[in-house]
N, C-alpha and C positions, 0 to 999 in steps of 0.2 A: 266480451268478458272471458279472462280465460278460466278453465277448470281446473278445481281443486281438488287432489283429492285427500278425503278424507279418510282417517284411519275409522275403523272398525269401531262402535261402540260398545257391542255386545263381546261378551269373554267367552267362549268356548270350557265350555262346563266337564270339567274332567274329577271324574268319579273319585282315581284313585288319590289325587292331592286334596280333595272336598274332606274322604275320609281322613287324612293324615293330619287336616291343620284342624281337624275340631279339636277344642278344647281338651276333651277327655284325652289324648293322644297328646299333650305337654312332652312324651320323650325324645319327641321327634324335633322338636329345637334342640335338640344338644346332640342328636347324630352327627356323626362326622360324615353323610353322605349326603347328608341337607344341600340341595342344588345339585346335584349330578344328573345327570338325564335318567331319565327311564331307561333308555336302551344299555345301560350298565348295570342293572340288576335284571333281564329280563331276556335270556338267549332263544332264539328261535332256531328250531329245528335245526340239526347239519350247522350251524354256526360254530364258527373257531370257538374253542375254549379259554383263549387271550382274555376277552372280557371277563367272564367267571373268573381267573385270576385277580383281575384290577377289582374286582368289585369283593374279591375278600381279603384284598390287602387293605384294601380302605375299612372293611370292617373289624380286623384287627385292632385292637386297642381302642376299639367305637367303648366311650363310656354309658350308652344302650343297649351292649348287644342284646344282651340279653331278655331285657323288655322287645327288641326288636323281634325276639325269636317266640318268645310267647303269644305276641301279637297275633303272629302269621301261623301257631298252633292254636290258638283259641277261636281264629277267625276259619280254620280251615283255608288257607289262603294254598293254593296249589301249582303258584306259579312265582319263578320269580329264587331269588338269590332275600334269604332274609335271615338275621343275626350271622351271617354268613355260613349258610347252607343252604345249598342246591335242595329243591322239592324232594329229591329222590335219599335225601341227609337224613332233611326233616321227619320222609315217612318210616323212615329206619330206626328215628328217634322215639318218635311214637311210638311204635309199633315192640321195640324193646322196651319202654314203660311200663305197658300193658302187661307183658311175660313177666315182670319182677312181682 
């Protein structure tokens, strides 16, 4: 008899898409980066700067962004490219809030 093999039943549970497609988060079907890998909004140390570019030309003209940008300040989200700003944007944006 020969062997088969079989694909995987079980899905590999991944936090950050779990929180993105619940329901309350509806703005995230109408991003323009819906399907792009993770590794495009998410630079790791010493990495070229090339992808931080792609990942804020695609958030250009995102009809989210700005839900996108609230999201990642309400949730304290501290990593990651979000309404297109780099963490280091984001905490600059806050942190000007606060001083007005």
């Amino acid at each position: 008899m020969a062997s088969v093999k079989r694909k995987p039943t079980h899905r590999i549970y991944d936090p950050f898409n779990h929180i993105l497609r619940h329901k309350f988060y509806d703005w995230t079907d109408s991003a323009k980066c819906k399907g792009t890998p993770l590794s495009a909004w998410f630079l790791k140390p010493g990495e070229n700067h090339a992808p931080l570019e792609s990942a804020r030309k695609i958030c250009r003209g995102c009809p989210v962004k700005k839900d996108c940008l609230a999201f990642a300040e309400a949730n304290d989200i501290y990593y990651g490219v979000w309404g297109g700003l780099t963490p280091s944007e984001r905490k600059k944006r806050i942190l000007d809030k606060g001083q007005k």
